[in-house]
C-alpha positions as CSV (number, residue, x, y, z in Angstrom):
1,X,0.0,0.0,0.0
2,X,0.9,3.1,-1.2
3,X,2.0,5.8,1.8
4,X,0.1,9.0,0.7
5,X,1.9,11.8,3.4
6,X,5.0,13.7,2.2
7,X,8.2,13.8,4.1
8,X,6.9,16.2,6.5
9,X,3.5,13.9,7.0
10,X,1.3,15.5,5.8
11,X,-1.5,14.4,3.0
12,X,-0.4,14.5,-0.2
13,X,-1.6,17.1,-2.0
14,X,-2.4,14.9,-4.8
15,X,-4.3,12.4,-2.4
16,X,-6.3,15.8,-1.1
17,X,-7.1,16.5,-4.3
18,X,-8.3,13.1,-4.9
19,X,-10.5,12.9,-2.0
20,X,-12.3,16.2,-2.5
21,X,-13.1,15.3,-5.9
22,X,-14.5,11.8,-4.9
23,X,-16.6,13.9,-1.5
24,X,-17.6,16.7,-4.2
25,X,-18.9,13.7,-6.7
26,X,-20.6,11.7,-4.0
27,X,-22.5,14.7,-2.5
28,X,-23.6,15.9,-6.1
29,X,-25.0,12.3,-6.7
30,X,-26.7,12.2,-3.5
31,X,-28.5,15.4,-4.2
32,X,-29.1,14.5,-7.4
33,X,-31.1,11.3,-6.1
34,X,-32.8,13.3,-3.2
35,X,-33.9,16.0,-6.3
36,X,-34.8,12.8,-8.4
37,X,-36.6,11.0,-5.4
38,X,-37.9,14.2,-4.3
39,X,-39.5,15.0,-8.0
40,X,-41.0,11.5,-8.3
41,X,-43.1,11.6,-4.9
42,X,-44.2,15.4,-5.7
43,X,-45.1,14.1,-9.3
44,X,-47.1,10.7,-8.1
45,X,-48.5,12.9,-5.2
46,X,-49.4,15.9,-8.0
47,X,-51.0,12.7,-10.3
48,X,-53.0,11.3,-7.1
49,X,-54.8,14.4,-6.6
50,X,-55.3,15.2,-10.3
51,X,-56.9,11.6,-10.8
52,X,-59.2,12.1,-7.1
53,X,-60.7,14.9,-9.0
54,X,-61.0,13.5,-11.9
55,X,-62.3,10.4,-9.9
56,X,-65.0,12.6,-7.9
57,X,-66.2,14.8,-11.3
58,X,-66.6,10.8,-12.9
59,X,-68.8,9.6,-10.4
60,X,-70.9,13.0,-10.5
61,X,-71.3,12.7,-14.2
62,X,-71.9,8.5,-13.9
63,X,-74.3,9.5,-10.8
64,X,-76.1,12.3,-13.3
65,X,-76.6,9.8,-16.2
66,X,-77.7,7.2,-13.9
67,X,-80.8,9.1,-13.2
68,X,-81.2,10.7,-16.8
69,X,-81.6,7.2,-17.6
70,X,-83.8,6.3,-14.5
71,X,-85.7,9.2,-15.0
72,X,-86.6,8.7,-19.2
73,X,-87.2,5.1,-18.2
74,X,-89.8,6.0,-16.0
75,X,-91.0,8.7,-18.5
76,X,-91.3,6.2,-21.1
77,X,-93.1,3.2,-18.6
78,X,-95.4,6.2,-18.2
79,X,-95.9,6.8,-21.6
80,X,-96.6,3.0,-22.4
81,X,-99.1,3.4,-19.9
82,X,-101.2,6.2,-21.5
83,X,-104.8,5.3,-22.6
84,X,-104.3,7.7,-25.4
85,X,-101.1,5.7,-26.7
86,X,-101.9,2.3,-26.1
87,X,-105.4,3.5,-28.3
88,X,-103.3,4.9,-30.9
89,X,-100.7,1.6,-31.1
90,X,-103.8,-0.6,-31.2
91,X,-105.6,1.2,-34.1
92,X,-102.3,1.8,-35.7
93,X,-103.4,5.5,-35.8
94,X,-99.9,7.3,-36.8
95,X,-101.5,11.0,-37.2
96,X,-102.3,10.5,-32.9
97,X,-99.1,8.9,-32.8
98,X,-96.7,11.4,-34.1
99,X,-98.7,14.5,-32.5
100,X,-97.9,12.2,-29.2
101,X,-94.3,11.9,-30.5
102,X,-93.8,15.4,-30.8
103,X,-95.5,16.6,-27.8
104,X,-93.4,14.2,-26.0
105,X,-90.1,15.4,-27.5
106,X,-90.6,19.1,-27.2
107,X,-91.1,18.4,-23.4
108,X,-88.1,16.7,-22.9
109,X,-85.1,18.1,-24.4
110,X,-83.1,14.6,-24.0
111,X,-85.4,12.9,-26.4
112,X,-83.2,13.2,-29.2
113,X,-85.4,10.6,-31.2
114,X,-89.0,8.8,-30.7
115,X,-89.3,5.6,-33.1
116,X,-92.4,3.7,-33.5
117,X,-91.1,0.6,-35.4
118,X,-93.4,-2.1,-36.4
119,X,-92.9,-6.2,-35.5
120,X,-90.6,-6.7,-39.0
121,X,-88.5,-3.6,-37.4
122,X,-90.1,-0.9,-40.5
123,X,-90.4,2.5,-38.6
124,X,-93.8,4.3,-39.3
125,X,-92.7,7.3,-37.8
126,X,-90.0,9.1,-36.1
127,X,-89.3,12.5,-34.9
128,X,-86.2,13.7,-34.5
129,X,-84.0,16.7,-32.6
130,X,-80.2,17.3,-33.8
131,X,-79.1,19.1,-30.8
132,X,-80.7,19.8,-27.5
133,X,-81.6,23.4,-28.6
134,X,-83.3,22.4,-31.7
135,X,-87.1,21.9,-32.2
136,X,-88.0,18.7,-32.9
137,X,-89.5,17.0,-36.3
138,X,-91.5,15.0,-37.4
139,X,-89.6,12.5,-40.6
140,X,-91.1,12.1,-44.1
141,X,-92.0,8.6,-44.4
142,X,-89.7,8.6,-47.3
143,X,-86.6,8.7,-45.2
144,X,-88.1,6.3,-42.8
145,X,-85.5,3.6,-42.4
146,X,-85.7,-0.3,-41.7
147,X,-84.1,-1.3,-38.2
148,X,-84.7,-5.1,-38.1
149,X,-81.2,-5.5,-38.0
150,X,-80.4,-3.5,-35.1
151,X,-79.6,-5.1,-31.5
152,X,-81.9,-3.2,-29.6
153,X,-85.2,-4.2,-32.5
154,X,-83.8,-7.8,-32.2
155,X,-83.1,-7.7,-28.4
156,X,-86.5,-5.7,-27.7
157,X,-88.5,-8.2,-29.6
158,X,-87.6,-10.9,-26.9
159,X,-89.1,-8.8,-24.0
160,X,-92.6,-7.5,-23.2
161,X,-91.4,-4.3,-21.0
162,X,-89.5,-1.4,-22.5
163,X,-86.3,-2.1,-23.6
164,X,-83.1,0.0,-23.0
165,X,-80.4,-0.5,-25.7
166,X,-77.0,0.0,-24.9
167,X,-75.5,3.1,-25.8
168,X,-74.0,3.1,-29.3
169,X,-73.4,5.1,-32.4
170,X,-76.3,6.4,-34.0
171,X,-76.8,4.7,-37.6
172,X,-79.1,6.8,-40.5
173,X,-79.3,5.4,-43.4
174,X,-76.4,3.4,-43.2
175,X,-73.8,5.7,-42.3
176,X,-73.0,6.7,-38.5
């Protein structure tokens, strides 16, 4: 082993030299992995709290569509339950049918479309609203459209209460 004191024994100058370098290295690198460590906790902690917001304002908006969708069920049980509509489906009387149509979409803004489709999925009339803030319309029965090949016309054929589809793209004359 190499004796690193001069004649008068003292350190080396060189071996000083050495050793502050290797100090001056080893405290940069452990402040650079405190800065690093430091920057990772605030980041995750920073992404926590981003994604708990995001996480609260999710479950209001889930909660909100849960009872838009509770509340236009229960609309539309109500609806099905009208003397006047059950009188115009039995009589197949599509003047009484689309004034009920109408009525019903112009008092709920969320109805964006009212379909009354026969058993070989043909609709006889629809009304529809592009945007909440538009009127709704009645649909010339030339651009009424066959839907036997949708899920919900096949699905709501099986059942005898109303049927709610899943959510999917709307489909107008073929295109999306």
């Amino acid at each position: 082993m190499k004796d690193n004191k001069n004649n008068n024994g003292e350190i080396d100058f060189k071996y000083r030299k050495s050793i502050l370098k290797t100090l001056i290295i080893s405290t940069l690198l452990i402040f650079a992995a405190f800065v690093i460590i430091e920057k990772y906790f605030l980041e995750n902690e920073f992404k926590k709290q981003i994604l708990n917001s995001f996480g609260v304002s999710i479950i209001k908006k889930e909660n909100e569509l849960n009872k838009l969708i509770f509340d236009t069920e229960n609309t539309l049980k109500y609806i099905s339950n009208l003397k006047i509509f059950k009188e115009a489906v039995a009589n197949n009387n599509l003047q009484e049918l689309k004034t009920l149509f109408l009525t019903i979409s112009q008092t709920n803004i969320y109805f964006m479309q009212l379909r009354f489709v026969d058993n070989q999925g043909k609709e006889q009339l629809r009304v529809d609203r592009s945007s909440l803030s538009v009127n709704p319309t009645n649909v010339t029965k030339n651009n009424l459209q066959d839907k036997s090949n949708r899920d919900y016309f096949i699905e709501s054929k099986k059942m005898s209460d109303i049927y709610i589809s899943n959510l999917d793209l709307n489909i107008e004359n073929g295109h999306i």
